[in-house]
C-alpha positions, 0 to 999 in steps of 0.5 A, spaced: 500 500 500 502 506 498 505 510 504 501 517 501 494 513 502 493 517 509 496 523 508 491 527 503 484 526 504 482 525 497 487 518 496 482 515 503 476 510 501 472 511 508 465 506 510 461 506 515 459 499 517 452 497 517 453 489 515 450 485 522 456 481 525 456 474 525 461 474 531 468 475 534 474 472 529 477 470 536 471 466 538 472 460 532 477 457 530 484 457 526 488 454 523 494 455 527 496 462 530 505 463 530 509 468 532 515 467 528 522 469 530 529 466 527 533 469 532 530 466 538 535 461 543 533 456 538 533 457 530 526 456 527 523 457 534 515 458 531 512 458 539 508 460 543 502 461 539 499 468 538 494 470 545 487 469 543 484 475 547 490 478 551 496 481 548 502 478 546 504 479 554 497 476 557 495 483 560 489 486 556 488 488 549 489 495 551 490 502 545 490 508 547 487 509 553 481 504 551 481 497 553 478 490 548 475 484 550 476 480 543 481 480 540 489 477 538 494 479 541 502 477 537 509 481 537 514 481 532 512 477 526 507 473 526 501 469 521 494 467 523 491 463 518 484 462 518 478 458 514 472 464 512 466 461 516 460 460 512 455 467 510 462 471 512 462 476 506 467 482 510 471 482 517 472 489 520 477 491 526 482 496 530 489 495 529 495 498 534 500 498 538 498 496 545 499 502 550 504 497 555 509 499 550 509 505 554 516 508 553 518 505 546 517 504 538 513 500 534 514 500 528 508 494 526 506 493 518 499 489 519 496 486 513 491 481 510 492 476 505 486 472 502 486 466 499 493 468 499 494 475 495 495 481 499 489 485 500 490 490 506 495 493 509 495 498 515 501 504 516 507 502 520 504 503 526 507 506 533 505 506 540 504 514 538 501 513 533 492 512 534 489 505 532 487 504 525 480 502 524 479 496 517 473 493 513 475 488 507 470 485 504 471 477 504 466 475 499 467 467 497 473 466 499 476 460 502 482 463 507 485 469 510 491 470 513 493 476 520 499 477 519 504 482 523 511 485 520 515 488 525 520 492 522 525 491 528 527 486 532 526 490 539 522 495 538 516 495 542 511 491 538 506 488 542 501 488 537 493 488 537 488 485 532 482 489 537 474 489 537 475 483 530 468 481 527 466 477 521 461 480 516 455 477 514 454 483 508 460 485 503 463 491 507 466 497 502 473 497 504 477 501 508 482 505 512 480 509 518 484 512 523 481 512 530 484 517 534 482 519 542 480 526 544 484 530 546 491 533 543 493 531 535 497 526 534 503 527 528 507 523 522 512 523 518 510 518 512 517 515 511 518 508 507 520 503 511 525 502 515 524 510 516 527 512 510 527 518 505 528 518 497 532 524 494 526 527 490 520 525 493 518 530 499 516 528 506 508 528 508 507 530 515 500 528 516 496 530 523 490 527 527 485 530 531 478 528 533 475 534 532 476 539 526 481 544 527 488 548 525 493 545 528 501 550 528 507 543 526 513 546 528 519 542 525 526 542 525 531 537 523 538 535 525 545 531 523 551 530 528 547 535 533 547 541 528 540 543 526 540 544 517 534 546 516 527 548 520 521 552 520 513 551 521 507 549 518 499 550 519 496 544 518 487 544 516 484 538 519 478 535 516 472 531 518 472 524 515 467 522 520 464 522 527 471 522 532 476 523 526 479 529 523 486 529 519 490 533 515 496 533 511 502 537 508 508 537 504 516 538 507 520 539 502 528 536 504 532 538 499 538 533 503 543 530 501 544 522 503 545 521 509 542 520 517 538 525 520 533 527 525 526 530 524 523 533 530 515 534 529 512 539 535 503 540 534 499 544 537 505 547 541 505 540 546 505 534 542 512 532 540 515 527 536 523 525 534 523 520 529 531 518 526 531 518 518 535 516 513 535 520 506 538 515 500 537 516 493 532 509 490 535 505 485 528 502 485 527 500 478 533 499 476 536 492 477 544 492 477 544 485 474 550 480 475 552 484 480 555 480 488 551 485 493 546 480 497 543 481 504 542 475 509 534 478 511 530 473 514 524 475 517 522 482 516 518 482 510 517 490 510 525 490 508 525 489 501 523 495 500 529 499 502 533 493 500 531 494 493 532 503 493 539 502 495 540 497 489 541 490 493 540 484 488 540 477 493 537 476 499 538 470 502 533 467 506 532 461 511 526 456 509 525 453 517 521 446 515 519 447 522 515 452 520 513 449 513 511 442 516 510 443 523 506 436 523 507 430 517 504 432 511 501 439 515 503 444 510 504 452 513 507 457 506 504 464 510 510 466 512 515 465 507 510 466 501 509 473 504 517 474 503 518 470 496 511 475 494 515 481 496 522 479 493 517 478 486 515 484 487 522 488 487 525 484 483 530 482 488 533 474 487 533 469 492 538 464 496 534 459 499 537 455 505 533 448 506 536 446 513 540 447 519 534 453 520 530 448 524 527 441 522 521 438 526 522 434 531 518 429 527 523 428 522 529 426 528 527 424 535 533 422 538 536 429 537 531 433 540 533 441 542 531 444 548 525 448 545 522 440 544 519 444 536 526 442 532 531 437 532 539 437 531 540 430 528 539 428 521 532 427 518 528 421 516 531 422 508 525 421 505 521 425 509 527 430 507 526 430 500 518 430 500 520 437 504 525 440 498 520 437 493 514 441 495 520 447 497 522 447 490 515 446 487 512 452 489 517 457 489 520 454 482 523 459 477 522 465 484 529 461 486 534 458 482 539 458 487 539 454 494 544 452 500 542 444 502 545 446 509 547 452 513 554 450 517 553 443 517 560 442 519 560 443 527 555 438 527 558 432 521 566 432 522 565 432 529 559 427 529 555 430 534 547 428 534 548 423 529 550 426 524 557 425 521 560 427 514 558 422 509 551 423 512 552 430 509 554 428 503 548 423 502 543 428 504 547 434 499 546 429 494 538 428 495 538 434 495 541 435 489 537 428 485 530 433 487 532 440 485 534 438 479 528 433 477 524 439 479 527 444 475 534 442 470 536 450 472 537 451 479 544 451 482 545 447 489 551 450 493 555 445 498 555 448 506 563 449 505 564 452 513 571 451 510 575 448 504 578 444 507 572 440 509 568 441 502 575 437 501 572 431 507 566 431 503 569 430 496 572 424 500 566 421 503 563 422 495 561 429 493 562 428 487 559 433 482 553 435 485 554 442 487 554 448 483 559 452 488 561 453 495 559 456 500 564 460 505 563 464 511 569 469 511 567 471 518 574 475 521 573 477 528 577 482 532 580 484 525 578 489 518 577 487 511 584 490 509 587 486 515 593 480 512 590 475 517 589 467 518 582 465 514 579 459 518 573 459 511 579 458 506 585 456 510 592 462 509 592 469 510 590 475 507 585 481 506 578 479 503 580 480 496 586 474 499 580 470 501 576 470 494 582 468 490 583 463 494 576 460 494 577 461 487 584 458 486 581 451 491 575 450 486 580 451 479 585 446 483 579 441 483 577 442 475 571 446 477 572 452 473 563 451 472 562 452 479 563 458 484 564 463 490 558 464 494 560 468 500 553 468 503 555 470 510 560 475 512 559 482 516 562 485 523 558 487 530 559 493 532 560 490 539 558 482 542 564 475 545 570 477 541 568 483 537 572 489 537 567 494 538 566 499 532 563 506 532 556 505 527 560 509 522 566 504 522 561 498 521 558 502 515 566 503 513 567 495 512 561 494 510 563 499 504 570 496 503 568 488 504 565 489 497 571 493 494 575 489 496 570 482 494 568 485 487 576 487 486 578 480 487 573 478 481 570 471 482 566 472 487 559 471 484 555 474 490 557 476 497 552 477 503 552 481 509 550 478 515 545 481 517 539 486 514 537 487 521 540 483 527 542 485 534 550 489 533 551 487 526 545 490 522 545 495 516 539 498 521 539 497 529 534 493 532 528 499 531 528 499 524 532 506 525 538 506 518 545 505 521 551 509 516 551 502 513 545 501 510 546 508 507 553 506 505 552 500 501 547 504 497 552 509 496 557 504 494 553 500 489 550 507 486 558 507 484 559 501 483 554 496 479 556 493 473 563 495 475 568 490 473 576 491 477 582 494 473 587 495 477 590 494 484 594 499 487 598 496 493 596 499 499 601 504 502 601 505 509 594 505 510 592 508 504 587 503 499 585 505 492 582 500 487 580 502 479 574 500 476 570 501 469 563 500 468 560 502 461 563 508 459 566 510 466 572 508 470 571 509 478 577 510 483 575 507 489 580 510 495 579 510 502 584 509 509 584 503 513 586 508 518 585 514 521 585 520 516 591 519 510 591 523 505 593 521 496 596 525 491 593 524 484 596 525 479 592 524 471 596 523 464 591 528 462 588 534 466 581 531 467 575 533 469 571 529 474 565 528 479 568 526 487 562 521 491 562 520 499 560 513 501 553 516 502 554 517 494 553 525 495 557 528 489 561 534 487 565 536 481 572 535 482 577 538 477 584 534 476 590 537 473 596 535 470 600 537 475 596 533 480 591 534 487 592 531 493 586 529 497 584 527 504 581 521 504 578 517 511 576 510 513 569 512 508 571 510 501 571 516 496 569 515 488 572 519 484 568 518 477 570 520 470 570 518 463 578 515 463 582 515 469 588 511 464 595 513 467 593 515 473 598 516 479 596 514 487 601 515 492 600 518 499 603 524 501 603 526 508 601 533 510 607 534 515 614 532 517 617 533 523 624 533 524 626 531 531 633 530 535 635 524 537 635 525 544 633 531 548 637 533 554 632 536 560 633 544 562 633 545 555 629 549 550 629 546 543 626 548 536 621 543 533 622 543 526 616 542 522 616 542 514 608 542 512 604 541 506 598 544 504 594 538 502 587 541 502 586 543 495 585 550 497 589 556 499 589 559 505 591 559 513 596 553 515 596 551 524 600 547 527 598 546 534 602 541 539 600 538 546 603 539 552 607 532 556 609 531 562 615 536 563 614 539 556 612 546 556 610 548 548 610 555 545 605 555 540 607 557 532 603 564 528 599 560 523 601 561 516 598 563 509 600 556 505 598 556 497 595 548 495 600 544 493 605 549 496 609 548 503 612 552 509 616 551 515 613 552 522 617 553 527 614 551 534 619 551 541 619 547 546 622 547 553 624 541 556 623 542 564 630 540 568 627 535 572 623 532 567 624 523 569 628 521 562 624 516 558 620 517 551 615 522 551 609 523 546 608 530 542 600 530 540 601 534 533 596 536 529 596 540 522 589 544 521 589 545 515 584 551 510 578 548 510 578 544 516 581 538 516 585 536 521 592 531 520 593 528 527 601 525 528 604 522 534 611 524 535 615 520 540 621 526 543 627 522 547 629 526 554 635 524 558 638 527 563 645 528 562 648 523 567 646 517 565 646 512 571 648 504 571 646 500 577 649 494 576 647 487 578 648 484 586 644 478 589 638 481 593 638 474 598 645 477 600 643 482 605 642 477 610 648 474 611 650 481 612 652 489 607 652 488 600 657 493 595 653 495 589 657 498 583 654 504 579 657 507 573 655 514 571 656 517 564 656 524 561 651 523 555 651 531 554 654 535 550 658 539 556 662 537 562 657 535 569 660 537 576 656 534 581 653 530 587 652 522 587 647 522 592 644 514 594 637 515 599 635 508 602 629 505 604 627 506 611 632 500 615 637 500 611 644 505 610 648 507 605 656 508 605 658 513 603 651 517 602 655 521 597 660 521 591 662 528 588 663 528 581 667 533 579 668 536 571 666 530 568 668 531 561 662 529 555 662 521 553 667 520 559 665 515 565 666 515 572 664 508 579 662 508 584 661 503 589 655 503 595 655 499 601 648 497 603 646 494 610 640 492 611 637 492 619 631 487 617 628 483 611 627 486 605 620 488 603 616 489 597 616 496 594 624 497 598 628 502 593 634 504 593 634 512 590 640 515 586 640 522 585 644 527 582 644 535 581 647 539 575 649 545 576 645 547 571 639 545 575 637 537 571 635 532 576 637 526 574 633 520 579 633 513 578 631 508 582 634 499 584 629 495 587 632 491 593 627 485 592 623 481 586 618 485 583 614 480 579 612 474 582 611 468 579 608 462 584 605 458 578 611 457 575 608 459 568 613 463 567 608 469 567 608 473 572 602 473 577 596 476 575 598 477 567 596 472 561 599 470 555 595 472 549 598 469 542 592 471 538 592 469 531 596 464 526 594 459 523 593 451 523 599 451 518 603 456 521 601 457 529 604 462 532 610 459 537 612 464 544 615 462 550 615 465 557 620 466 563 622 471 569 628 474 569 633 478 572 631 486 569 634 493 570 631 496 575 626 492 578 631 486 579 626 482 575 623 482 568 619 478 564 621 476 558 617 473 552 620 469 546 615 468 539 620 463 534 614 463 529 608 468 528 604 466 523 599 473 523 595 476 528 599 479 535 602 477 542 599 479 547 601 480 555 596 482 559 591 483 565 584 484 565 580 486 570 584 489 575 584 496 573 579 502 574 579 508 569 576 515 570 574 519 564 576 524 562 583 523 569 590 523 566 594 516 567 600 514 565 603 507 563 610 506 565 615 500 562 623 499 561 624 494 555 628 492 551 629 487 545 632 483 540 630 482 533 624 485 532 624 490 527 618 494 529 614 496 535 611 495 541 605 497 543 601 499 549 594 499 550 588 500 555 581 497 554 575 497 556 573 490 558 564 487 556 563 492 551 570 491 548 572 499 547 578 503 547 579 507 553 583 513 550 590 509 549 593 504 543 600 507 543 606 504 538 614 504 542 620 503 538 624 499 543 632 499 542 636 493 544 639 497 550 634 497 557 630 504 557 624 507 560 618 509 556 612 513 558 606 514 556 600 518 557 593 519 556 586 521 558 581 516 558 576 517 554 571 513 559 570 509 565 572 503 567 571 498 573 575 492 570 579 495 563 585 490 561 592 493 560 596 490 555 602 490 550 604 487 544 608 486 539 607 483 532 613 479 529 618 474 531 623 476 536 625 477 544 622 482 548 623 484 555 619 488 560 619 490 566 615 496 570 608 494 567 604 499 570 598 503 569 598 509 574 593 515 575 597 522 575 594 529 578 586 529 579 
């Protein structure tokens, strides 16, 4: 039904009733009424029935303030099949959303189907919209089905079948609003899934029980900036006793993206409704191209799915659901699914199993719902059931899945299965497809290759026409070089395409291919690291780059449309970035074909395509902000798309052009991009000195580029650190393309503790970007003080000499005073050493005798100090006794796990661990990775630290290293939901013990964070210190 039909009086049909009632609907009997819900704890769970004359909680049917004794109450998605008893010529009711939804959305479709063809259907309903009142005339037909569409999977939707009668005479059909009295209510008439069209205008339509005008203010918004508000005056008409309404046209003039509307009438009412605005591909099928969703149970999403260009759908057939009792046939729910994808042109996968199979079919493996089984069906009831399947859906679906990943119940034989009752059931399956029609494709369930190869041994044969992976790669993103559990190996998502690729020609399948029919990320949820929805929309955009890149996939789809963290829209229908991004995405990209690869280049991707007439460069950065110089044979004039598909003219000159790209992919499109340059260009160097010697003020050397394609203002801009004060840089005026040099001081406190510091600069450049870049600046006193090794146990066998060796690591002789400060109990002979005209690089021992007068202690230091003349404070400290415990005898110390995350089976990756002596804290830990096969090692602890947002802290550690070529990380995370606590910093370590700090605010708060390092290759890394400190308030 159009979404207009309410929002302008002339388009309603209206009809008083006058047919006499033959009875409640409620009162007879069905033939079955199912709520349906695919992720319930069991798949293909179709219980409890639908509540005769309560709603879906037992309570009351109840909208609005008005109570109904007869009725049907259901939620979700839900199908009511009912036979029309003898004389009934009509059935009228009330439909809603019952009022102890308080507090929450709605967004309920109800529709009528009779004797199987779609008759009615409401407006999407909320709790805040009024009930909607029906007549629909049922003259000699057979059957009618109540069916409720959800278009949300918790979005407040108890939904009320109210006040429903049969007819004896043949109603008028019609639709009627039927609001209470007292104040309007007010909607926005968007399509499903609370989307908007570019070109279509948004109607608002207002509600009352009595004529009247009625003042709508409204006002919509993004990233909490209002674009564009204003108010209209509504006229209410009557359209009968009790019901007044009126409508008007917004024109948006948006451009794609998310939104939110604010509607207020009658200066009391208000109503916030989130939206999305994209430009509908409806009616233009892409044709041969890989974009598929999994959607397996809101019919509503066709719609939108279709608008933003989506060819395949693929959907799970539960034979619970279809057979629920031997030969007792239920088609209502997944007829309405195939009728919607008929009517939008979307293609089907079908999935015939693993869904949920009726315990008839299996006995001796029920699950816990008592509806379904997990053991391997009766074959030949199986086939009957694919039979029936195949029939009625002939020539709707060409291409089907005989089980959804099987392989966690056949290879390790659970429930009665095992692999060569797959392949016998995969072959029926096959014999029955075929026979029913020669053209449809079977696709063998392929959780890896290497099981498809187990199959192939058990006697697979031929019979299939592609496999099926599920490329899942949790804790990771699509460009990332990791271990792939799907195709065995490592790489990106265009690694993981060839390879399946590879595997099929290897086994002389050129006629079969690659259907990745699951593949997706969560925004957070057990083992995913937690995205921000924009980022989620980012993989969702350049997982598809990078599967049509590699050019053999034949479809690859999103999972999912609308479940839980991983949907393209949230669990109330609202659109997320990613929906919008994979409609920008096939806008540029349908029908494309890959040309060239450029390899990636730090964080930078770029990837040419040509469709028709037109080549598309798709780039974008895998993260942060980078930024790409593009340099043409020719000068060209283009037009440069955002994810969303928003466009601008883009002239390029010989010369070049370098822009700013982000982890949203970016289109240039043009009729030719032959010769085409793509290199990364970063907008600032700085050079630093090697070391920096506290008390002294240095200048920071910055050499920028103006990379914005504009003229205009240049800031660079540094962060204060612990012990560094910074005198902040003019701003310059810099040319496009041109570049400067700024100068920024920065003074060096003479008591700042030695270690790495990390120096926040950030480029502005005209027009408001911002290039962030860390740089690390090394301070070192100008004494660089040794404690040699001594035995701690020694001290009670009576005083300990302790060798210290200082050198002069400045540029100018030191004169001075050693000082040794004890722990209390303990004294030190001599308690100073004078150190007198030491010349530059020269060194100069000292030996101290400690007497202890007890036992050591945890935390009993010993403290060195020393004193320039230039003011410089110079401090490091000697633990007298094993910091680090190890009483597990695991070679980890106490409280820290050993994470080796990633390898693969060919190629795990190899660590060992021990406790050592250390530097400064008498012991260390050491770990040792001999093989690394992808992915991090981890040392960590979970748990055992609190942070507070927006409180500074301090992560100190001494490290040194062997063989390693590459860095250190250090990290605070937030533990359940997996974030990022304002800390993820990289450390190149060097072969000498040194101390590094690194400080940070948190960016939220946390009861229980884990604190971690890592590194990435192999090699020998040392650590001791490990601490994660509060500093200041």
């Amino acid at each position: 039904m159009n979404r207009f039909l309410l929002a302008f009086l002339p388009t309603l049909l209206f009809a008083v009733r006058t047919a006499a009632d033959l009875g409640f609907v409620s009162d007879g009997v069905w033939r079955s009424g199912r709520v349906y819900s695919v992720y319930d704890p069991h798949y293909g769970r179709a219980t409890p029935e639908v509540k005769r004359n309560t709603n879906g909680r037992g309570n009351p049917l109840t909208i609005g303030g008005k109570a109904f004794a007869k009725g049907f109450g259901a939620w979700r998605f839900s199908v009511i099949e009912l036979d029309v008893p003898t004389g009934a010529r009509g059935i009228a009711g009330l439909v809603g959303i019952d009022a102890e939804e308080s507090g929450r959305g709605g967004d309920t479709i109800f529709s009528i189907r009779v004797d199987g063809q779609d008759r009615w259907q409401s407006p999407s309903l909320s709790r805040l919209d009024p009930p909607v009142a029906f007549s629909l005339p049922v003259t000699g037909a057979a059957t009618i089905e109540l069916l409720t569409d959800a278009q949300g999977y918790s979005n407040g939707d108890l939904a009320d079948w109210c006040d429903l009668r049969w007819l004896d005479a043949t109603p008028k059909q019609s639709t009627l609003y039927r609001p209470e009295a007292g104040s309007p209510h007010i909607r926005a008439e968007l399509h499903p899934c609370h989307l908007a069209y570019q070109g279509e205008s948004l109607p608002i339509t207002v509600i009352a029980d009595r004529p009247q005008q009625v003042a709508v203010r409204w006002s919509i918004t993004t990233d909490d900036k209002t674009v564009r508000d204003g108010e209209i005056k509504v006229a209410l008409l009557s359209v009968g006793a009790g019901v007044a309404i009126g409508g008007r046209k917004l024109t948006l003039e948006l451009p794609n993206g998310m939104y939110e509307l604010r509607l207020q009438a009658a200066g009391t009412v208000e109503r916030v409704i989130p939206f999305g605005v994209i430009e509908s591909r409806i009616g233009r099928p892409t044709g041969g191209s890989i974009y598929g969703v999994n959607h397996h149970e809101f019919a509503s999403s066709y719609e939108p799915l279709a608008a933003i260009g989506v060819e395949w759908s693929r959907q799970w057939f539960c034979w619970a659901w279809i057979e629920p009792e031997p030969d007792v046939w239920q088609w209502g729910w997944h007829d309405q699914r195939m009728a919607a994808a008929t009517r939008f042109g979307i293609k089907t996968i079908g999935v015939l199993g693993g869904i949920g199979e009726p315990l008839w079919s299996c006995l001796e493996h029920p699950r816990k719902n008592g509806a379904t089984t997990q053991g391997c069906p009766d074959l030949d009831a199986w086939s009957d059931y694919v039979r029936r399947v195949a029939t009625r859906y002939r020539g709707k679906i060409r291409v089907w899945e005989s089980w959804n990943e099987i392989k966690r119940k056949a290879e390790p034989e659970k429930y009665g299965w095992s692999v060569a009752k797959y392949v016998a059931l995969h072959r029926r399956t096959w014999d029955v497809l075929k026979e029913v029609d020669p053209d449809n494709r079977l696709l063998v369930c392929a959780d890896s290759l290497a099981f498809v190869d187990r199959c192939l041994e058990a006697g697979l044969g031929k019979a299939h026409d592609g496999v099926v992976i599920h490329p899942y790669r949790t804790g990771w993103y699509p460009e990332a070089k990791c271990a792939s559990h799907a195709v065995g190996g490592t790489g990106d998502i265009a690694a993981v395409m060839t390879t399946a690729r590879t595997w099929l020609d290897q086994r002389q399948r050129s006629d079969a291919g690659v259907w990745a029919t699951e593949i997706g990320w969560a925004l957070s949820g057990r083992g995913w690291a937690p995205v921000l929805p924009q980022t989620h929309g980012d993989y969702l955009a350049r997982t598809y780059i990078l599967a049509q890149g590699a050019g053999c996939a034949a479809s690859v789809c999103w999972h999912d449309y609308g479940h839980g963290m991983f949907g393209v829209v949230g669990p109330r229908a609202h659109p997320r970035p990613a929906l919008l991004q994979f409609g920008g995405l096939i806008s540029r990209l349908a029908d494309a074909h890959p040309v060239k690869r450029w390899e990636p280049a730090g964080t930078l991707h770029a990837w040419l395509f040509q469709r028709a007439d037109r080549d598309v460069l798709a780039i974008w950065s895998e993260k942060g902000t980078a930024f790409a110089a593009l340099r043409p044979e020719r000068a060209i004039a283009a037009r440069l798309y955002d994810a969303n598909g928003n466009g601008r003219d883009f002239r390029l000159p010989t010369s070049g052009r370098t822009i700013a790209v982000t982890g949203s992919p970016s289109y240039l499109e043009t009729s030719s991009l032959k010769g085409l340059s793509v290199e990364p260009r970063e907008p600032i160097e700085v050079d630093v000195p090697d070391r920096v010697i506290a008390g002294r003020t240095i200048d920071l050397r910055c050499l920028v580029r103006n990379v914005s394609g504009e003229d205009g203002e240049l800031r660079v801009t540094v962060g204060a650190a612990d012990g560094i004060t910074v005198t902040p840089a003019a701003a310059v005026t810099v040319a496009a393309e041109e570049e400067a040099t700024v100068v920024v001081p920065i003074s060096i406190s003479s008591d700042a503790p030695p270690g790495f510091r990390s120096l926040d600069v950030t480029t502005v450049l005209p027009g408001g970007f911002e290039a962030p870049l860390i740089v690390p600046i090394r301070i070192d006193g100008p004494l660089l003080v040794t404690v040699e090794s001594f035995d701690s146990a020694a001290f009670a066998n009576g005083p300990v000499t302790i060798d210290v060796t200082a050198t002069n690591t400045d540029r100018e002789q030191l004169s001075g005073e050693l000082t040794v400060t004890p722990p209390d109990g303990f004294t030190a002979r001599p308690a100073q050493v004078p150190i007198e005209a030491l010349p530059a690089g020269g060194s100069v021992k000292a030996s101290f005798t400690v007497s202890a007068g007890r036992e050591t202690r945890p935390g009993d230091r010993l403290r060195f100090r020393f004193v320039t003349g230039a003011g410089a404070v110079i401090e490091v400290q000697r633990a007298l006794r094993p910091t680090i415990v190890d009483a597990d005898g695991d070679g980890l110390a106490d409280g820290w796990t050993l994470n080796a995350q990633g390898g693969t089976a060919e190629r795990p990756n190899l660590v060992t661990t021990s406790i050592e002596p250390g530097w400064a804290e008498f012991h260390c830990q050491r770990i040792d990775c001999t093989q690394f096969g992808g992915g991090w090692i981890i040392l960590h602890r979970d748990g055992q630290d609190r942070v507070e947002k927006g409180r500074r802290y301090r992560i100190t550690l001494r490290a040194r290293q062997e063989g390693l070529d590459s860095t250190v990380g250090a990290a605070v995370f937030n533990l359940r939901p997996w974030e990022n606590c304002g800390i993820e910093h990289r450390t190149v370590v060097g072969p000498d013990w040194r101390e590094y700090c690194h400080e940070f605010s948190a960016k939220r708060d946390s009861d229980r964070a884990r604190f971690e390092f890592y590194f990435t290759e192999t090699g020998t890394v040392w650590i001791e210190g490990m601490r994660l400190e509060a500093i200041g308030e």
